[in-house]
N, C-alpha and C positions, 0 to 999 in steps of 0.2 A: 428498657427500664425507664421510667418515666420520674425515677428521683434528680432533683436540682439541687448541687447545693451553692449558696453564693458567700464566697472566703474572702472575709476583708482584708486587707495591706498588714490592719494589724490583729489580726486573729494568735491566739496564744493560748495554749492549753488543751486544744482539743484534740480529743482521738474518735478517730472513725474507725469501722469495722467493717470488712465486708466477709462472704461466700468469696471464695473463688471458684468456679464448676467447672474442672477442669480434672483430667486424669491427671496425675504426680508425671510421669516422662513429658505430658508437656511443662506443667507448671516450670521444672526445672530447667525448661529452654525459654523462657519469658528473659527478656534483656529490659532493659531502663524502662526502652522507647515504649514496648507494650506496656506496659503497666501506666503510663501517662498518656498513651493512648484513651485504654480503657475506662478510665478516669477523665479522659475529655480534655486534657490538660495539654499543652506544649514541652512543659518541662517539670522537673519535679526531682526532688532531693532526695536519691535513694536510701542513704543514710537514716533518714526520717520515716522507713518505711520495711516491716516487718511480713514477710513472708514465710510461713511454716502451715503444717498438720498438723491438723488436732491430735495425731497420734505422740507427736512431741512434746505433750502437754500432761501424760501419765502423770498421775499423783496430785496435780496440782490443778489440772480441769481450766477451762478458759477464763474462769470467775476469778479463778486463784490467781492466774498469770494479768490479768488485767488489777488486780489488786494489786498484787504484790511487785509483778513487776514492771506495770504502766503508771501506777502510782493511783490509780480511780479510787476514790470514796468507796469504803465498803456499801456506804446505805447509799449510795446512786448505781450499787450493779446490784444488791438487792432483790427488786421487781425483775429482773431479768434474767437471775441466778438459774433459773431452771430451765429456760428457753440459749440462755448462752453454752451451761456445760452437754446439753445437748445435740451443739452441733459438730457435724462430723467434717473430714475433709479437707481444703486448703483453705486458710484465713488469709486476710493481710489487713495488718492493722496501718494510719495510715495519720503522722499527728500532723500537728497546724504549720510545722517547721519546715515539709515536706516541700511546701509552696513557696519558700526563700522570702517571705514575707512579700507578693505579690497580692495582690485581687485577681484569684480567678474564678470561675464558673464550672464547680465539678457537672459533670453530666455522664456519671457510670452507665457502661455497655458493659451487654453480653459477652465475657460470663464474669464480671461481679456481679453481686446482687449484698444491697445495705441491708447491713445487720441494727448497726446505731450507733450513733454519736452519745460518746461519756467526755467528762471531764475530768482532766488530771487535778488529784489535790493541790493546792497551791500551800507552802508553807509561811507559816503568818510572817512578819517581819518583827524582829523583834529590837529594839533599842537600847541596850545594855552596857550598861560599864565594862572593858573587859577585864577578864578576870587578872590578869598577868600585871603585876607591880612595876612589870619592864616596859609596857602599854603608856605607862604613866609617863612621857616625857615632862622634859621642859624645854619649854623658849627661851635660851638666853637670849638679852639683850645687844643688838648689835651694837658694834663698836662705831660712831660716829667713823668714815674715812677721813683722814688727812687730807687737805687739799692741797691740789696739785701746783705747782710749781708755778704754771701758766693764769691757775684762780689765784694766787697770790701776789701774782707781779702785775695782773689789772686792780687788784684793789690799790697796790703801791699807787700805779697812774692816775687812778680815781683821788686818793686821798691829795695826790700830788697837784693834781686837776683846778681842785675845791680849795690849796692855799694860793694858789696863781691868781683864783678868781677873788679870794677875799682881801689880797694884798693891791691887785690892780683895783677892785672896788673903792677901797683904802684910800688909793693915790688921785683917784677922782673925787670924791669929796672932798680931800685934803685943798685939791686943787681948782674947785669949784668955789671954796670960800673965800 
């Protein structure tokens, strides 16, 4: 297979789709390692990665599970609607998460073969007041702390400091004229 793909550090949102061509008793013996094999990869986050037959897909067809439950834009699987619920077999859908936020370099072997790359809808961000009256705090004002014992007893020496010096000042003028 001669597809590359190259996954930036911060890749986010995308799902890839392959064939798998593989009879079901093997598919069901695939551990991690193959499947990051196949994909070219060192390692790779199982979790983030979805293997089934189309036949687990009754009622709802690939179009439908990739809308419904990968989150894709209806009108970006669209064009593909009919070439997607079409396929037969083992899938494995395969999102950006998969890659632990690394840069790697997919390079699928035999037996995947790319179906295509959709993107998950992103939900807008919205800025809102919330609704709940209990949201609404306030800030009270804090309480100035009391100073400590030891800030009060340098200001004593200071202030004690300042009449030493204006009294001995005092006594040398006094004592100069």
């Amino acid at each position: 297979m001669s597809d590359r793909f190259d996954i930036s550090a911060s890749e986010r949102g995308l799902v890839r789709l392959f064939a798998l061509d593989l009879p079901g008793e093997e598919v069901g013996k695939l551990r991690e390692a193959d499947l990051a094999a196949m994909l070219g990869v060192s390692a790779l986050d199982i979790d983030q990665v979805d293997l089934f037959s189309t036949r687990d897909l009754t009622g709802l067809g690939l179009s439908g599970y990739m809308t419904e439950g990968l989150g894709i834009p209806e009108a970006e699987i669209a064009p593909d609607r009919a070439r997607l619920d079409a396929l037969t077999g083992h899938l494995m859908v395969v999102r950006s998460a998969a890659f632990q936020g690394a840069a790697v370099t997919l390079t699928p072997r035999a037996p995947l073969r790319w179906i295509g790359t959709y993107t998950e809808e992103k939900s807008p961000v919205k800025f809102e007041p919330l609704p709940s009256a209990a949201a609404e705090g306030q800030v009270a004002p804090t309480a100035k702390p009391r100073p400590s014992d030891a800030a009060m007893s340098g200001r004593v020496a200071m202030v004690a400091l300042l009449v030493i010096a204006v009294i001995t000042l005092a006594m040398v003028l006094v004592a100069a004229s």
